[in-house]
OpenMM code with the backbone's topology and positions (N, CA, C; nanometers):
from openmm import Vec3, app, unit

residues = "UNK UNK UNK UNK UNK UNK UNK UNK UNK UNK UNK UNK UNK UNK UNK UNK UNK UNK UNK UNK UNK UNK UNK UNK UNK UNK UNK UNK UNK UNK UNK UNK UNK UNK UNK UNK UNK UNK UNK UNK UNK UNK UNK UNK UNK UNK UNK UNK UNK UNK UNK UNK UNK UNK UNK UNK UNK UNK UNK UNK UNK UNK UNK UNK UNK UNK UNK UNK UNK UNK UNK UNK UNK UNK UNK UNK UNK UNK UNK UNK UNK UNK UNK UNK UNK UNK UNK UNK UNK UNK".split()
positions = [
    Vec3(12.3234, -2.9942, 19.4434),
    Vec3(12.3914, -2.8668, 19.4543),
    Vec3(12.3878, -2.7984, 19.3173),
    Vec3(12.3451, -2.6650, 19.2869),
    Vec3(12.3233, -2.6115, 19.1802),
    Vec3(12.4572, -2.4946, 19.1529),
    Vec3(12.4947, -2.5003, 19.0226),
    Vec3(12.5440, -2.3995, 19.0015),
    Vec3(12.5621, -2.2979, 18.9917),
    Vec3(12.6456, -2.1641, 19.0538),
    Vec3(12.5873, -2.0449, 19.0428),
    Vec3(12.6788, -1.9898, 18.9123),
    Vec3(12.5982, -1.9116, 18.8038),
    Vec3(12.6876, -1.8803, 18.7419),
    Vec3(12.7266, -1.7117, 18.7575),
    Vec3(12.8018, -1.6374, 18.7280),
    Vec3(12.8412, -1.4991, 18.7507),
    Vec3(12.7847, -1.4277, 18.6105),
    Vec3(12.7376, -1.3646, 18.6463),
    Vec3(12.6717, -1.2494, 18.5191),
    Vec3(12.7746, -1.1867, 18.4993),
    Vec3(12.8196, -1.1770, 18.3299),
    Vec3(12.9304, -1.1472, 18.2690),
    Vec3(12.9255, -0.9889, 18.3055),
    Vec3(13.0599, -1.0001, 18.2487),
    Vec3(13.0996, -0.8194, 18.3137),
    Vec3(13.0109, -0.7122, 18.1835),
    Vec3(12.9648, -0.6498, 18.1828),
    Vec3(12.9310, -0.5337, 18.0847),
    Vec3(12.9670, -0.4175, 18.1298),
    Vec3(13.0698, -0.3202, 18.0248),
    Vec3(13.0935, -0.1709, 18.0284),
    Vec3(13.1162, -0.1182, 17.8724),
    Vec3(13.0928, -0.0014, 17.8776),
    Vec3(13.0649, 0.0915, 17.7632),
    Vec3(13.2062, 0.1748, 17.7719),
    Vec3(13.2531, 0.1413, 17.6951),
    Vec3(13.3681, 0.2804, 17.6174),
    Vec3(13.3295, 0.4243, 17.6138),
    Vec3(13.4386, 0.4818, 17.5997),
    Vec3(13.3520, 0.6325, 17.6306),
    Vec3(13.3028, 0.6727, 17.4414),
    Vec3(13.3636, 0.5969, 17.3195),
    Vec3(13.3227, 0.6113, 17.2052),
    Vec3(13.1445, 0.4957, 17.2139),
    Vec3(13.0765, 0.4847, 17.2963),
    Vec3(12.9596, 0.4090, 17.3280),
    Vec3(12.9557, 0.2091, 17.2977),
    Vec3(13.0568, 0.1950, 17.2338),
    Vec3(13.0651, 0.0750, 17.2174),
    Vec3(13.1334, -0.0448, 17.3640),
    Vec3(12.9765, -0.1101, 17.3507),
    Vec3(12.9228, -0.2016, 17.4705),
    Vec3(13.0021, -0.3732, 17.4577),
    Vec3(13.0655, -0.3681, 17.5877),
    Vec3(13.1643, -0.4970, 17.5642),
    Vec3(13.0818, -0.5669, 17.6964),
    Vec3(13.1014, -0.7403, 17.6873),
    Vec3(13.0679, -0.8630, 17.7808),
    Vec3(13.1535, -0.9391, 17.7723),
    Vec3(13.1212, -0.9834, 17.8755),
    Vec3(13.2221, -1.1072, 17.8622),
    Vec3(13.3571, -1.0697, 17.8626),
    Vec3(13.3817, -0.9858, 17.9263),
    Vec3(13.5461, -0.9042, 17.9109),
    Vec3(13.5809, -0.7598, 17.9944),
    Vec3(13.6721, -0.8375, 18.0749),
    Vec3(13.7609, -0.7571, 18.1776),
    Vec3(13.8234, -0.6120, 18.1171),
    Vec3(13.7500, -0.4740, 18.1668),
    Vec3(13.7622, -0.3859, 18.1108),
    Vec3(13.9417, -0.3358, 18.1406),
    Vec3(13.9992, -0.3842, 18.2118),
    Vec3(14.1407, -0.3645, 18.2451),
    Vec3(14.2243, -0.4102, 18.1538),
    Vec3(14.1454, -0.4423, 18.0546),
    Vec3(14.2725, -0.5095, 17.9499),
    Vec3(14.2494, -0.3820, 17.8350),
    Vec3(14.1756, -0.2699, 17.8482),
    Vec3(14.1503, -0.1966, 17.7353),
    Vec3(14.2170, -0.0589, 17.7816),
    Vec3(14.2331, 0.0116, 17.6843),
    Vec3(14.3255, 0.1678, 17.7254),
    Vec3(14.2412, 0.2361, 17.8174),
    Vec3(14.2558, 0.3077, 17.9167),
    Vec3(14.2015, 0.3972, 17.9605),
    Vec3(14.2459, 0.5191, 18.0181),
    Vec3(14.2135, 0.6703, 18.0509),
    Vec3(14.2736, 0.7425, 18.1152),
    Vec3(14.1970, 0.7923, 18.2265),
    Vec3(14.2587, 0.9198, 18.3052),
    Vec3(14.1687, 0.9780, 18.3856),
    Vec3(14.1394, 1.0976, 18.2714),
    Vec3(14.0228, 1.1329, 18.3107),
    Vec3(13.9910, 1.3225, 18.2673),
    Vec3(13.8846, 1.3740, 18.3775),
    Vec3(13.8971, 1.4736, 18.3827),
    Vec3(13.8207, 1.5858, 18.4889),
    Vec3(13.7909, 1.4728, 18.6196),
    Vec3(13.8584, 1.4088, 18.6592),
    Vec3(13.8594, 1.3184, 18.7742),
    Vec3(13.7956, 1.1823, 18.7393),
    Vec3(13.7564, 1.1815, 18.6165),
    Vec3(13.6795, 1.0371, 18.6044),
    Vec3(13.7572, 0.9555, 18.5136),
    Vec3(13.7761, 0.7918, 18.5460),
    Vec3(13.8699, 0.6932, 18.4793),
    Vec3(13.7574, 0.6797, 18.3327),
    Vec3(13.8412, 0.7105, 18.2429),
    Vec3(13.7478, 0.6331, 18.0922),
    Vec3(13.7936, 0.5236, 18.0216),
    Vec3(13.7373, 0.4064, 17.9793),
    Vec3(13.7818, 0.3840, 17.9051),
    Vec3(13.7609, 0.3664, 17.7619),
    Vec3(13.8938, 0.3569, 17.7047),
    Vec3(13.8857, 0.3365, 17.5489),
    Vec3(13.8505, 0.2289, 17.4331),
    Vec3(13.8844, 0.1951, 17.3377),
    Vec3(13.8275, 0.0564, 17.2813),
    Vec3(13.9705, 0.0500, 17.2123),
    Vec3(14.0276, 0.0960, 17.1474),
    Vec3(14.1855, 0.0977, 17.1122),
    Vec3(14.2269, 0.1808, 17.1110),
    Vec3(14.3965, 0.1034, 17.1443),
    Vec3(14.5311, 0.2212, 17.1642),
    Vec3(14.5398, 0.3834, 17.0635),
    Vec3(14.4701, 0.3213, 16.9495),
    Vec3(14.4604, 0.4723, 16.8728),
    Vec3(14.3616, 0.5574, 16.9328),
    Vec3(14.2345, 0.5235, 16.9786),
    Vec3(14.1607, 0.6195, 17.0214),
    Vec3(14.2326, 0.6714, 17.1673),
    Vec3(14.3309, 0.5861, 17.2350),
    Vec3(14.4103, 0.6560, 17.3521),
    Vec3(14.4592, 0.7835, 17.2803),
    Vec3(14.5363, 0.7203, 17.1767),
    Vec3(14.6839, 0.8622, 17.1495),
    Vec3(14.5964, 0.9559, 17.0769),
    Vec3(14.4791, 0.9606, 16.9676),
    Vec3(14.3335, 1.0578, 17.0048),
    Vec3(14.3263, 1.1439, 17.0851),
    Vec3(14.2922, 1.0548, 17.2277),
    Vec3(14.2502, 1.1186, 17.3202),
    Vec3(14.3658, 1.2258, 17.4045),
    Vec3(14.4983, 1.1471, 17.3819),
    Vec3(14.5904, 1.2454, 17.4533),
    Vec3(14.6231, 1.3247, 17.4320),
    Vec3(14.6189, 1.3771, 17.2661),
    Vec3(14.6642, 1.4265, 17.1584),
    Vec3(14.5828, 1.5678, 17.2039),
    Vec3(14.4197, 1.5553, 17.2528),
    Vec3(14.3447, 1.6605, 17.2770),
    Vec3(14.2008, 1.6042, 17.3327),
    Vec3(14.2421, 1.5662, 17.4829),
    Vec3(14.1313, 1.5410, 17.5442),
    Vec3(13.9905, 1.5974, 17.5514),
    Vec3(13.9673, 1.7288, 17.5736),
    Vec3(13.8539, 1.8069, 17.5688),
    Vec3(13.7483, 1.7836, 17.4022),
    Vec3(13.8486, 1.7812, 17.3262),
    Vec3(13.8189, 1.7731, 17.2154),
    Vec3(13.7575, 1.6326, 17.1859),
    Vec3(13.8191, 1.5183, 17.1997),
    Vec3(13.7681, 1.3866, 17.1769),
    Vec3(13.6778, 1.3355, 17.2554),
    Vec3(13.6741, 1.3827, 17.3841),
    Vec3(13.5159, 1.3691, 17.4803),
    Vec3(13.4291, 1.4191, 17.4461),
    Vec3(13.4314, 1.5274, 17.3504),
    Vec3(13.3102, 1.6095, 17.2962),
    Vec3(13.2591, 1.5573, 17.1942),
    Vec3(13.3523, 1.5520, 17.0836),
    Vec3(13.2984, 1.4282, 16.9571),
    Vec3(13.2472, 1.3467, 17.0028),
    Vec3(13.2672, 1.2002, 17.1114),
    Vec3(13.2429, 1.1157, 17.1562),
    Vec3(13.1106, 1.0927, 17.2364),
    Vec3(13.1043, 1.2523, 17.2971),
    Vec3(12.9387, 1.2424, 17.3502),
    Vec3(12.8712, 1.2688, 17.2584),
    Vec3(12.9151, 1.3640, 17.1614),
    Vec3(12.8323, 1.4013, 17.0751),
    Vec3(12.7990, 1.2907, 16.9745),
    Vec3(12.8559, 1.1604, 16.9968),
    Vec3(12.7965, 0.9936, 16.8875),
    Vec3(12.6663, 0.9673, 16.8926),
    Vec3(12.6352, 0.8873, 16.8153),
    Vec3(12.5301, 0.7926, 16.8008),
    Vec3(12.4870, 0.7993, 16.9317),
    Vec3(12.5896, 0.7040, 16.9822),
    Vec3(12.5246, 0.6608, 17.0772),
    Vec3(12.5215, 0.7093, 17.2223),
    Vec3(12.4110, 0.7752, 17.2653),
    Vec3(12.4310, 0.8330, 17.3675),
    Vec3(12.3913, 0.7840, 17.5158),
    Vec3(12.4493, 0.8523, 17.6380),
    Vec3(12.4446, 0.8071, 17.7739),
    Vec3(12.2896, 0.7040, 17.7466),
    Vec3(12.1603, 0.7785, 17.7599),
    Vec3(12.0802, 0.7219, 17.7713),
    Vec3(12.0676, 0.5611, 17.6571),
    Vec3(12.1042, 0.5535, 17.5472),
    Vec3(12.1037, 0.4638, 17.4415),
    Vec3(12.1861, 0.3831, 17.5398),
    Vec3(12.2980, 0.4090, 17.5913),
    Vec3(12.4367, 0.3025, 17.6036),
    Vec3(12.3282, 0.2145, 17.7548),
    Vec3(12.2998, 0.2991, 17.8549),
    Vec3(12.2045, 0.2706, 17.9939),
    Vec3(12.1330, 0.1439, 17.9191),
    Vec3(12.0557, 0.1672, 17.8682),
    Vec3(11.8793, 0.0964, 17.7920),
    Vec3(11.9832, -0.0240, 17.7521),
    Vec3(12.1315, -0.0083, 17.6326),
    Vec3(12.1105, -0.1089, 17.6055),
    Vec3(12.2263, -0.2334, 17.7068),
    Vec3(12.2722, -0.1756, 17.8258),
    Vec3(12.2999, -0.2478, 17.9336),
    Vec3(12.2338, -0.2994, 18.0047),
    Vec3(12.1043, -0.2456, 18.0591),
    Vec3(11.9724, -0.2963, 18.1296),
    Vec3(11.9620, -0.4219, 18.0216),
    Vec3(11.9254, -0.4194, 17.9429),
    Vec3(11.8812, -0.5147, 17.8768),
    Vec3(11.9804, -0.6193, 17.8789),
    Vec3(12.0985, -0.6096, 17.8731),
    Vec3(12.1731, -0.7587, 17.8778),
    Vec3(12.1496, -0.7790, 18.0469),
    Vec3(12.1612, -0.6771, 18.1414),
    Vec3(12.1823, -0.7488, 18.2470),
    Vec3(12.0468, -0.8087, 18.2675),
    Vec3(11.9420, -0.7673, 18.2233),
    Vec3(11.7831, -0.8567, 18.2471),
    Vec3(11.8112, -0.9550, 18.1566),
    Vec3(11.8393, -1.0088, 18.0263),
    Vec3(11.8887, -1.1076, 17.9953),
    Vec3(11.9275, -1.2080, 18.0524),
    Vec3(12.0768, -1.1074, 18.1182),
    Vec3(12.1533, -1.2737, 18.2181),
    Vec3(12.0743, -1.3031, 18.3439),
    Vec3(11.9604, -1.2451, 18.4006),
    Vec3(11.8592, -1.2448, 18.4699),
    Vec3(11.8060, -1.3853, 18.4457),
    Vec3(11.7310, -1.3377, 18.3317),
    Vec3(11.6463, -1.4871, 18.2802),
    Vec3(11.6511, -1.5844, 18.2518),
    Vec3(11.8021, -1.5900, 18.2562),
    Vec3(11.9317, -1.6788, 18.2007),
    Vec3(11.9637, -1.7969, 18.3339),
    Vec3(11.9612, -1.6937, 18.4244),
    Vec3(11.9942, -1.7519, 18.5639),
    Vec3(12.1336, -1.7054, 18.6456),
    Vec3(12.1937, -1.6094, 18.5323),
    Vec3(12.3414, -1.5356, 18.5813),
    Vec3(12.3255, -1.4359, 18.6872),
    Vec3(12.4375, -1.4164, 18.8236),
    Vec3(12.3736, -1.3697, 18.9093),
    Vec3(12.4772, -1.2337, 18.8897),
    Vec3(12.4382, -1.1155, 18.9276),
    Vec3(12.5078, -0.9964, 18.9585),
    Vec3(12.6646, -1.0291, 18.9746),
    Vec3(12.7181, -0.9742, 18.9447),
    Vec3(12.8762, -0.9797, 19.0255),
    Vec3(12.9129, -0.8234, 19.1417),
    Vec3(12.9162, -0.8573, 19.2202),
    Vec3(12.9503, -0.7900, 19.3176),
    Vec3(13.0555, -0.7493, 19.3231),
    Vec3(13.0411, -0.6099, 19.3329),
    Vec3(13.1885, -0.4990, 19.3485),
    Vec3(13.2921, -0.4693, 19.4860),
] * unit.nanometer
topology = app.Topology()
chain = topology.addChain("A")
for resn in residues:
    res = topology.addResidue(resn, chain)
    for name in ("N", "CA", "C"):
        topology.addAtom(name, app.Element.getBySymbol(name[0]), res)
């Protein structure tokens, strides 16, 4: 009987910084224009509450952008691919 293992969780902050291995419900998040975001710390919450429109704009406007954050998620999840980690199902 073989083990199945679960391919760790990966999500991106809305400041682009990419977390594994870790349950995004433990990190700040809000709603804006109907979509849940989340944050990487409580300061970038009170940031964000302080002047939402404003800190989503800086924030897209980072380094690291939609397409950068995509590329470098594909890549861990083909990782845990090769690894033998299987999808986790929503």
């Amino acid at each position: 009987m073989s083990e199945t293992r679960q391919r760790p969780k990966v999500f991106a902050t809305l400041c682009g910084r990419i977390f594994r291995d870790t349950d995004p419900q433990y990190f700040p998040s809000a709603q804006h224009r109907g979509k849940k975001i989340i944050l990487c710390t409580e300061a970038c919450l009170g940031a964000f509450i302080a002047d939402p429109d404003v800190f989503c704009k800086v924030h897209r406007n980072s380094d690291k952008s939609a397409t950068r954050i995509k590329n470098e998620m594909e890549h861990l999840y083909s990782y845990g691919k090769r690894i033998g980690l299987k999808k986790k199902v929503k």
